[in-house]
PyMOL Python script that loads the backbone (N, CA, C, O; Angstrom):
from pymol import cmd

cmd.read_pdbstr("""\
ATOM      1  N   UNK A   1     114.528 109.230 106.732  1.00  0.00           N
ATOM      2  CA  UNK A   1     113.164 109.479 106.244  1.00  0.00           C
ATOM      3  C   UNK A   1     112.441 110.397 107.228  1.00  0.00           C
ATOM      4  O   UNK A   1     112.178 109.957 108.347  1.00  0.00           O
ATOM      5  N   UNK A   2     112.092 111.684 106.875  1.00  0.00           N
ATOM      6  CA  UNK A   2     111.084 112.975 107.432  1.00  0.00           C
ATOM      7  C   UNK A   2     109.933 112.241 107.038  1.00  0.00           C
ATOM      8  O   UNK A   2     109.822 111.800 105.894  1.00  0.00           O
ATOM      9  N   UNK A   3     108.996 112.070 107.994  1.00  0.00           N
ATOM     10  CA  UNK A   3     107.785 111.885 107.649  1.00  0.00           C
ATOM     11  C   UNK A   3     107.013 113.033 108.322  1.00  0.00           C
ATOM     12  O   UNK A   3     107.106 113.318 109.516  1.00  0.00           O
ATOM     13  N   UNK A   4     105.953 113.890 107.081  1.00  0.00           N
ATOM     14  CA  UNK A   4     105.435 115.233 107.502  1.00  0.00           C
ATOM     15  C   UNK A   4     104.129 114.687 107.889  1.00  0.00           C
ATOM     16  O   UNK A   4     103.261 114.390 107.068  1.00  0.00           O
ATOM     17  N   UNK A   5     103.974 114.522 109.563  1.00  0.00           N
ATOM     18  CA  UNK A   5     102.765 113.678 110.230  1.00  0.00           C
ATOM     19  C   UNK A   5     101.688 114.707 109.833  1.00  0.00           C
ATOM     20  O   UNK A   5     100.746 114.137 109.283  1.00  0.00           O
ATOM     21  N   UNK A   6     101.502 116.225 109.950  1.00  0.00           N
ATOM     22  CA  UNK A   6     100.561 116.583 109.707  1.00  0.00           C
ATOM     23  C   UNK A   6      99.958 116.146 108.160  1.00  0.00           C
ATOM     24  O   UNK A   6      98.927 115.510 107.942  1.00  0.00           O
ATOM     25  N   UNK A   7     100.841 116.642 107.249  1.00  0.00           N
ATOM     26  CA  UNK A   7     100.167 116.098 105.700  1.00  0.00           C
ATOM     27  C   UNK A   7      99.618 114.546 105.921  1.00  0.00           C
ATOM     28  O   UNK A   7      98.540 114.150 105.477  1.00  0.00           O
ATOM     29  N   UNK A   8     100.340 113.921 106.516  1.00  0.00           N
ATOM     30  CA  UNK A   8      99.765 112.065 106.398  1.00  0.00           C
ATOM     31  C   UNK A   8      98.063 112.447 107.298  1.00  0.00           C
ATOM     32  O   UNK A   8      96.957 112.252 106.794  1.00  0.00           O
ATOM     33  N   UNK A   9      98.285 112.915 108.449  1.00  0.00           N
ATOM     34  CA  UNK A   9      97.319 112.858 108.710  1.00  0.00           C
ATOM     35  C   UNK A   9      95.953 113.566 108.019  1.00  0.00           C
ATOM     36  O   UNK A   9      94.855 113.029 108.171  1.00  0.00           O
ATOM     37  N   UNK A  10      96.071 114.536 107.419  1.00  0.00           N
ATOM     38  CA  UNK A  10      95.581 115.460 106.616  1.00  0.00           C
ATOM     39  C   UNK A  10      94.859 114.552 105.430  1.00  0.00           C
ATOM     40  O   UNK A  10      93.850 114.891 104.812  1.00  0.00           O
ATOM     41  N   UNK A  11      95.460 113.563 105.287  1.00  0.00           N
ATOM     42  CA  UNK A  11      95.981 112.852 103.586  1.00  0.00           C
ATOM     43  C   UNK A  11      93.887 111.675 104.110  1.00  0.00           C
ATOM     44  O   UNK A  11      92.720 111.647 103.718  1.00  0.00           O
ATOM     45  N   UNK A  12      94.686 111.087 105.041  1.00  0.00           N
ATOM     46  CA  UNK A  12      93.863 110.016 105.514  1.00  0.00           C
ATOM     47  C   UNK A  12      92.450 110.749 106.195  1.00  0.00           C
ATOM     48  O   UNK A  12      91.392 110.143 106.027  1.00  0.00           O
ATOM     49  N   UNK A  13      92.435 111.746 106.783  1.00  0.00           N
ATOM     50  CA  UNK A  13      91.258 112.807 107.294  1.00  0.00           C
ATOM     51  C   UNK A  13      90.166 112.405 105.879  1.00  0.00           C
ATOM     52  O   UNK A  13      89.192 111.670 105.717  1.00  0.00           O
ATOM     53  N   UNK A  14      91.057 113.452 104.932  1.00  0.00           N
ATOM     54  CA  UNK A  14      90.188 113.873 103.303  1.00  0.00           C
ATOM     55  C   UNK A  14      89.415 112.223 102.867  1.00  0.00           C
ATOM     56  O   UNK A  14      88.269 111.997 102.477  1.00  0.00           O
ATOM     57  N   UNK A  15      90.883 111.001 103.192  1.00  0.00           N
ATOM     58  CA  UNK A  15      90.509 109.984 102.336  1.00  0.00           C
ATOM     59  C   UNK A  15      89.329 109.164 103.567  1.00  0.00           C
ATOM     60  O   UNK A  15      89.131 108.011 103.185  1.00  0.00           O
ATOM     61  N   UNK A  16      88.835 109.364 104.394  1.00  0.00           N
ATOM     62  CA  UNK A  16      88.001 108.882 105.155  1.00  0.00           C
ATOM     63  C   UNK A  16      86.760 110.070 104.838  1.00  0.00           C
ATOM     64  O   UNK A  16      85.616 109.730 105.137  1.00  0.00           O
ATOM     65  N   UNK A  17      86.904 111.030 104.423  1.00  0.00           N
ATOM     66  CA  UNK A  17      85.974 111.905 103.943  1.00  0.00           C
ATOM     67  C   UNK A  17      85.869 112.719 105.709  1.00  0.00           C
ATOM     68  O   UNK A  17      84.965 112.384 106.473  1.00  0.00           O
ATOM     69  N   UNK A  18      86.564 113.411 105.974  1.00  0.00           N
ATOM     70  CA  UNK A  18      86.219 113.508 107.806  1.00  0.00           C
ATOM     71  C   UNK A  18      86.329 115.028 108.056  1.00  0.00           C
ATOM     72  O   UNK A  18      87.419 115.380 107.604  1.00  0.00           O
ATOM     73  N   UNK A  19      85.956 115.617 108.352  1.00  0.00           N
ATOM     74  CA  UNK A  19      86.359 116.973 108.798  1.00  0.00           C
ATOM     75  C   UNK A  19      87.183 117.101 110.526  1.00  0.00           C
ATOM     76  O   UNK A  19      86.893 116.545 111.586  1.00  0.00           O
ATOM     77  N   UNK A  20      87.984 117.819 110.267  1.00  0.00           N
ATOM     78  CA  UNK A  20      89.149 118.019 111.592  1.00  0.00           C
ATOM     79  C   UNK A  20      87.834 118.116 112.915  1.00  0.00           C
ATOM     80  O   UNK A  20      88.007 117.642 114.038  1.00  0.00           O
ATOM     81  N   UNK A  21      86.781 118.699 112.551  1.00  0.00           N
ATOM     82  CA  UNK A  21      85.990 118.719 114.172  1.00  0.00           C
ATOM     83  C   UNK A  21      85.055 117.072 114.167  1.00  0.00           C
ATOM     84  O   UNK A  21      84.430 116.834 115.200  1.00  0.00           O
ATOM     85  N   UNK A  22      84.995 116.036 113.051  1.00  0.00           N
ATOM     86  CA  UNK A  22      84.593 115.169 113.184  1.00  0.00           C
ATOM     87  C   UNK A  22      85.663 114.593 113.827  1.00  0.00           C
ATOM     88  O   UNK A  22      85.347 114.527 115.015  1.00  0.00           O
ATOM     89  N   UNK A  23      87.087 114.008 113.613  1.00  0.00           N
ATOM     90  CA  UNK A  23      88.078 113.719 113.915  1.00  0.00           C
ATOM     91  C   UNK A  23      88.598 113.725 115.686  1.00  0.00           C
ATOM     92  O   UNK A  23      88.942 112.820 116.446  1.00  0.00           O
ATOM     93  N   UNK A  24      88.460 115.082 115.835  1.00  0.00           N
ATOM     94  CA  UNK A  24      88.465 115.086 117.324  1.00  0.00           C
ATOM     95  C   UNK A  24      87.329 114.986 118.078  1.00  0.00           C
ATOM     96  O   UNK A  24      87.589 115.409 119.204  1.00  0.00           O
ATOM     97  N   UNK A  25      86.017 114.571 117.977  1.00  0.00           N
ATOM     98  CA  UNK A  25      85.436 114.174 118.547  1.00  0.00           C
ATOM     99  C   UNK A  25      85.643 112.579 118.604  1.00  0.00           C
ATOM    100  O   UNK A  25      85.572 111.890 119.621  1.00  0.00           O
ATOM    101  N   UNK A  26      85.941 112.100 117.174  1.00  0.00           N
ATOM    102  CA  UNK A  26      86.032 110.525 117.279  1.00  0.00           C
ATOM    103  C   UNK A  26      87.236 110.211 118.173  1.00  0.00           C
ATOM    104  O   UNK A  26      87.102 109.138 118.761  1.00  0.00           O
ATOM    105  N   UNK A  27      88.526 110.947 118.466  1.00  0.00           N
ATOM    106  CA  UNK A  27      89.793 110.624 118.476  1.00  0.00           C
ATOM    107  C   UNK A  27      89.921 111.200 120.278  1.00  0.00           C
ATOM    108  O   UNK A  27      90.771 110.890 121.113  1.00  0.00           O
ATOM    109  N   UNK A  28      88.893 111.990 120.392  1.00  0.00           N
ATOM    110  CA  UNK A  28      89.219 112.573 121.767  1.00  0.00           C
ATOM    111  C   UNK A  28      90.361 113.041 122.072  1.00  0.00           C
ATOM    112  O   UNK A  28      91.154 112.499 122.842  1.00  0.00           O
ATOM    113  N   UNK A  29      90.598 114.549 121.229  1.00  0.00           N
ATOM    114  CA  UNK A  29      91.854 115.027 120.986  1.00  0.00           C
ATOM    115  C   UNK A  29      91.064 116.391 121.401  1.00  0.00           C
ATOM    116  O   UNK A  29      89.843 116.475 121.264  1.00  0.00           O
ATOM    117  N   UNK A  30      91.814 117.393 121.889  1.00  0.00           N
ATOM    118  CA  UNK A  30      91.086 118.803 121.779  1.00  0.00           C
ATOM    119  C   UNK A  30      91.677 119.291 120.221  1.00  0.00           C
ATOM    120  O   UNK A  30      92.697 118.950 119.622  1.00  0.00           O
ATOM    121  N   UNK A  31      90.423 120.368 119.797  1.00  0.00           N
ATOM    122  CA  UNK A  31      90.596 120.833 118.246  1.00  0.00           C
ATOM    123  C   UNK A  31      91.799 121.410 118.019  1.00  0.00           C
ATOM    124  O   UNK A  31      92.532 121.152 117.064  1.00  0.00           O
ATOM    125  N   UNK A  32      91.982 122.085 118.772  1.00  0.00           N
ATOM    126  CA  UNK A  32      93.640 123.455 118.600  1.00  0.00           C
ATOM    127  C   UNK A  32      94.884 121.769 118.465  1.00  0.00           C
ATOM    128  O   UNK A  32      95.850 121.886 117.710  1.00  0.00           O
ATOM    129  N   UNK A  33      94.748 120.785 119.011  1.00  0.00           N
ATOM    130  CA  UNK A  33      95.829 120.027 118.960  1.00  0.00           C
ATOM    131  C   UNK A  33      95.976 119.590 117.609  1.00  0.00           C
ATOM    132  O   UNK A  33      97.071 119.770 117.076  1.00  0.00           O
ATOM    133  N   UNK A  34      94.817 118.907 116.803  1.00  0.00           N
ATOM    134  CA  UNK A  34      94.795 118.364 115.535  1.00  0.00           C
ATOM    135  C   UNK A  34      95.125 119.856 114.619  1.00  0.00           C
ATOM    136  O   UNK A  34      96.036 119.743 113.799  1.00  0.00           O
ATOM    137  N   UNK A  35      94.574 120.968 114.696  1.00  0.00           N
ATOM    138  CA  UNK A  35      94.773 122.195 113.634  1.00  0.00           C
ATOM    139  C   UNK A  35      96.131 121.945 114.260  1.00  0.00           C
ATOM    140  O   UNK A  35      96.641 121.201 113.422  1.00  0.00           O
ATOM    141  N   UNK A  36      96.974 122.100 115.162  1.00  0.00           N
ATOM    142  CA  UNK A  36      98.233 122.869 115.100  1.00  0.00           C
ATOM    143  C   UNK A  36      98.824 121.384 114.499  1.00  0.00           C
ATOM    144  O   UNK A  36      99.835 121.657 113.852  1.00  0.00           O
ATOM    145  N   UNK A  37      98.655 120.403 114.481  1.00  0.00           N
ATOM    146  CA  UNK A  37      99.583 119.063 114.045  1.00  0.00           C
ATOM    147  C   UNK A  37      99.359 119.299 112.234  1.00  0.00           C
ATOM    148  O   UNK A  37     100.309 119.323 111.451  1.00  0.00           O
ATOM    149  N   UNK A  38      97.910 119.455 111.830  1.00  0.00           N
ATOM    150  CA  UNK A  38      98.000 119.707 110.549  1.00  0.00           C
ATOM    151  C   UNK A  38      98.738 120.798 109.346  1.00  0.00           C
ATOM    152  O   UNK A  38      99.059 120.751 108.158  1.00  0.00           O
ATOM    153  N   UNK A  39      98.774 121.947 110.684  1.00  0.00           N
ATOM    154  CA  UNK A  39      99.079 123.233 110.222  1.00  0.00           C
ATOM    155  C   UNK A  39     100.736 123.162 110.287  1.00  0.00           C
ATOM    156  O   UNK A  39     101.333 124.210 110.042  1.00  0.00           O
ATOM    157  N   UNK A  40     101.349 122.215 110.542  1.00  0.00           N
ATOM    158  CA  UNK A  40     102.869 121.945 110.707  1.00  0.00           C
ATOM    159  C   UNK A  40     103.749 122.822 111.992  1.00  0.00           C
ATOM    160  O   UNK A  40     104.943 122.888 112.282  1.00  0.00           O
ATOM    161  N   UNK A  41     102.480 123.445 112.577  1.00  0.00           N
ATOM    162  CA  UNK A  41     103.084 124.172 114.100  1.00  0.00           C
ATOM    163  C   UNK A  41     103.549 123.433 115.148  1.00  0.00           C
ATOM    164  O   UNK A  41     104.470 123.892 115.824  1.00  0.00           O
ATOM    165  N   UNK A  42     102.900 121.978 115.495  1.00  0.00           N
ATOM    166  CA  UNK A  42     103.323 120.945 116.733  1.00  0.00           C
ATOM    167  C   UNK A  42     103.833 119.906 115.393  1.00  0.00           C
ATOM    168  O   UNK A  42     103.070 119.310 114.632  1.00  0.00           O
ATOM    169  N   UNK A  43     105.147 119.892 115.367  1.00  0.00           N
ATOM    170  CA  UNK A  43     105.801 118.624 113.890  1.00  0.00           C
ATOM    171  C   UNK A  43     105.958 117.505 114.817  1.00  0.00           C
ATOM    172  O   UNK A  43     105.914 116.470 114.151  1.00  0.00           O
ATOM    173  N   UNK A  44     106.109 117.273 115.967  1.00  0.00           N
ATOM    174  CA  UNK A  44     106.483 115.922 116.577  1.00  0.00           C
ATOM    175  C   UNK A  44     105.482 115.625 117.929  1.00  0.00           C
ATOM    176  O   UNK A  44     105.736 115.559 119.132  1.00  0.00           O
ATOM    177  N   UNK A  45     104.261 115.482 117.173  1.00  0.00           N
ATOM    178  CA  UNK A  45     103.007 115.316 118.383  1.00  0.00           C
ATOM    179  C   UNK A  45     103.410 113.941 119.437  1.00  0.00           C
ATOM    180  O   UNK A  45     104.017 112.966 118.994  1.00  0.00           O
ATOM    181  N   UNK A  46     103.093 114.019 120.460  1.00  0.00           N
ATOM    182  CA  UNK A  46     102.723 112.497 121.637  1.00  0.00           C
ATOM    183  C   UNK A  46     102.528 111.659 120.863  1.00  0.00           C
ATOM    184  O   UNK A  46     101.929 111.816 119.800  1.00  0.00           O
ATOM    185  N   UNK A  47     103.069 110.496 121.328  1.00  0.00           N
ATOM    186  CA  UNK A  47     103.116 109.173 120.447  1.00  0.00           C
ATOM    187  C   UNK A  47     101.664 108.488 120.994  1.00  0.00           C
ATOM    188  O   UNK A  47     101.108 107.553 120.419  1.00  0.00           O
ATOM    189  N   UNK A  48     101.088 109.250 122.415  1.00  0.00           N
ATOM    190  CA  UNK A  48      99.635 108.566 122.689  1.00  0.00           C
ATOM    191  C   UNK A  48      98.829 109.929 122.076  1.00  0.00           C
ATOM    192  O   UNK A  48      97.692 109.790 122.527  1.00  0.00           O
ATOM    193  N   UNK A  49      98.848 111.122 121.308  1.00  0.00           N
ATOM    194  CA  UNK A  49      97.914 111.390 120.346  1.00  0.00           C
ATOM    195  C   UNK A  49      97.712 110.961 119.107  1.00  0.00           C
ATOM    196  O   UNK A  49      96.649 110.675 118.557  1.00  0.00           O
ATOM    197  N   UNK A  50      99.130 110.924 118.580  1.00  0.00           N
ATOM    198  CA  UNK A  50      98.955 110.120 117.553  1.00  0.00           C
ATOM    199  C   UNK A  50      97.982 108.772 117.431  1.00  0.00           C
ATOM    200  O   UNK A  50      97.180 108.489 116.540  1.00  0.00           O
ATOM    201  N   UNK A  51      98.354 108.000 118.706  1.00  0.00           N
ATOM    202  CA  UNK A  51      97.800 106.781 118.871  1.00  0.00           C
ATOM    203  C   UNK A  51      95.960 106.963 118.551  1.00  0.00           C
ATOM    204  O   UNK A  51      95.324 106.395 117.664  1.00  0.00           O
ATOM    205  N   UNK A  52      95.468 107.879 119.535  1.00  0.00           N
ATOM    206  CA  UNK A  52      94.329 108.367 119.944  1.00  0.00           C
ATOM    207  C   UNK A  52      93.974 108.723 117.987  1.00  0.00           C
ATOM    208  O   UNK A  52      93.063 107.996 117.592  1.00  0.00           O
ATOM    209  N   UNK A  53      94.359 109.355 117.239  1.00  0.00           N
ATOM    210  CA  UNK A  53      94.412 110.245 116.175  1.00  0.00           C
ATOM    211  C   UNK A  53      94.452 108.780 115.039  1.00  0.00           C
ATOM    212  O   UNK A  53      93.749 108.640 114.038  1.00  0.00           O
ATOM    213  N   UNK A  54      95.329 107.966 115.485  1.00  0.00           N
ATOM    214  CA  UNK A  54      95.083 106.589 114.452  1.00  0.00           C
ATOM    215  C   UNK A  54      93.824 105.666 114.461  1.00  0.00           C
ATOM    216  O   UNK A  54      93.314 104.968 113.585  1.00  0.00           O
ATOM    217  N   UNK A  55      93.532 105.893 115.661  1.00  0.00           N
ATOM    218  CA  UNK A  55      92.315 104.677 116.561  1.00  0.00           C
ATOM    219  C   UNK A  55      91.074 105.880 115.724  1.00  0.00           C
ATOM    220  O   UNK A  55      90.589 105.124 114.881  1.00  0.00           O
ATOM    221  N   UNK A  56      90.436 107.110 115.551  1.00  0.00           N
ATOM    222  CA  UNK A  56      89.715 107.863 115.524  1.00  0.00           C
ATOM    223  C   UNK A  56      89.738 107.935 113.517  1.00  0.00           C
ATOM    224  O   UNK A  56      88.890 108.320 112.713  1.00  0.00           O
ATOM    225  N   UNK A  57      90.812 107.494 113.386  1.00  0.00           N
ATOM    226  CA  UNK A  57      90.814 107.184 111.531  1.00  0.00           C
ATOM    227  C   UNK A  57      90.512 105.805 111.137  1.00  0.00           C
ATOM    228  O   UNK A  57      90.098 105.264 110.112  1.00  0.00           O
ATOM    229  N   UNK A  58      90.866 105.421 112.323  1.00  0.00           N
ATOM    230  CA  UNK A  58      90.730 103.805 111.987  1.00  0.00           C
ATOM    231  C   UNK A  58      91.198 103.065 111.001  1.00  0.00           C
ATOM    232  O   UNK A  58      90.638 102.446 110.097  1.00  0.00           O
ATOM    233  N   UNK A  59      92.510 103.242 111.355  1.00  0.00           N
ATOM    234  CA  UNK A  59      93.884 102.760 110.866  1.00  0.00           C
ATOM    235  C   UNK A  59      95.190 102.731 112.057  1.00  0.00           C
ATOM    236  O   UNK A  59      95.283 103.350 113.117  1.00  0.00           O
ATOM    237  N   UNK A  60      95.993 101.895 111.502  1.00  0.00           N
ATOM    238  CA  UNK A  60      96.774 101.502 112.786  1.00  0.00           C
ATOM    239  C   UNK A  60      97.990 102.639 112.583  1.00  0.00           C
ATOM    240  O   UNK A  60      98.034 103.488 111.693  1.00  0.00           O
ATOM    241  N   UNK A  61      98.851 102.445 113.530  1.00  0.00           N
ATOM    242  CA  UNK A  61     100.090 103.460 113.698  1.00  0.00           C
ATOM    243  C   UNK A  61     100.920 103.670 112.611  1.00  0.00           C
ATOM    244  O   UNK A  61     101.155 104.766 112.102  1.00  0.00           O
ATOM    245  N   UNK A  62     101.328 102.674 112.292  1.00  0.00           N
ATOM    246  CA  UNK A  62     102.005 102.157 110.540  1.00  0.00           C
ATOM    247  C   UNK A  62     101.376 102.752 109.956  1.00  0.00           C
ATOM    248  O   UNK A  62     101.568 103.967 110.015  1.00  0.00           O
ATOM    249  N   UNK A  63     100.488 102.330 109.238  1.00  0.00           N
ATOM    250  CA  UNK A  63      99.554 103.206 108.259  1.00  0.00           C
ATOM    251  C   UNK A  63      99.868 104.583 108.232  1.00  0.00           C
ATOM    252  O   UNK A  63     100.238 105.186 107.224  1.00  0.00           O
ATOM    253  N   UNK A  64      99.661 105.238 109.743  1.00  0.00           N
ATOM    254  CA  UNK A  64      99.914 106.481 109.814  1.00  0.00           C
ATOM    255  C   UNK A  64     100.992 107.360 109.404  1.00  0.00           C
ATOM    256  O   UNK A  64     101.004 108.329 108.645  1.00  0.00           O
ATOM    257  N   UNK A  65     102.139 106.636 110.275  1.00  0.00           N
ATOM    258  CA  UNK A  65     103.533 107.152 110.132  1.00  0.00           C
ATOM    259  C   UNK A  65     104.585 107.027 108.687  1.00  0.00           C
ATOM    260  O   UNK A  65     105.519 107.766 108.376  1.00  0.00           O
ATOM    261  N   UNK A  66     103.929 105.553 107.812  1.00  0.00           N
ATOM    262  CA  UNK A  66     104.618 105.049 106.650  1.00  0.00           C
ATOM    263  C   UNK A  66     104.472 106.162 105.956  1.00  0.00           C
ATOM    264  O   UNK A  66     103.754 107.130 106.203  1.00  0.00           O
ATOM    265  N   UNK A  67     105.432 105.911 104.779  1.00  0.00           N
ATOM    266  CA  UNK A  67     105.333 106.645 103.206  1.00  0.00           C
ATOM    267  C   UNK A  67     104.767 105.887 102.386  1.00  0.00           C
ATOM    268  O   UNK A  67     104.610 106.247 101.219  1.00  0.00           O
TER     269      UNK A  67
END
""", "prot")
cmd.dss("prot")
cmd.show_as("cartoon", "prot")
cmd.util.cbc("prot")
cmd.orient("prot")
């Protein structure tokens, strides 16, 4: 199982209603990190941005990574 982290994250952004510069302020991510994870340029981000990136959606890791 490929899971395409940018689309999931992308998926849950829209469904929290959030814009990518709301996101990294909540998530304390710099912006270029979340655009390049969405944009499918960084495909296998830090397992502590992700973390940071789940905590800032407010949803857990699972959530994130599942299909």
């Amino acid at each position: 199982m490929i899971v395409d982290i940018g689309k999931r994250i992308k998926h849950w952004r829209k469904e929290r209603k959030m814009t990518q510069d709301a996101l990294v302020k909540k998530a304390a991510i710099p912006y270029t990190t979340l655009a390049k994870i969405e944009a499918g340029i960084v495909m296998n981000p830090r397992m502590d941005t992700l973390i940071k990136i789940a905590a800032g959606l407010e949803i857990t890791i699972d959530e994130l990574i599942k299909e």
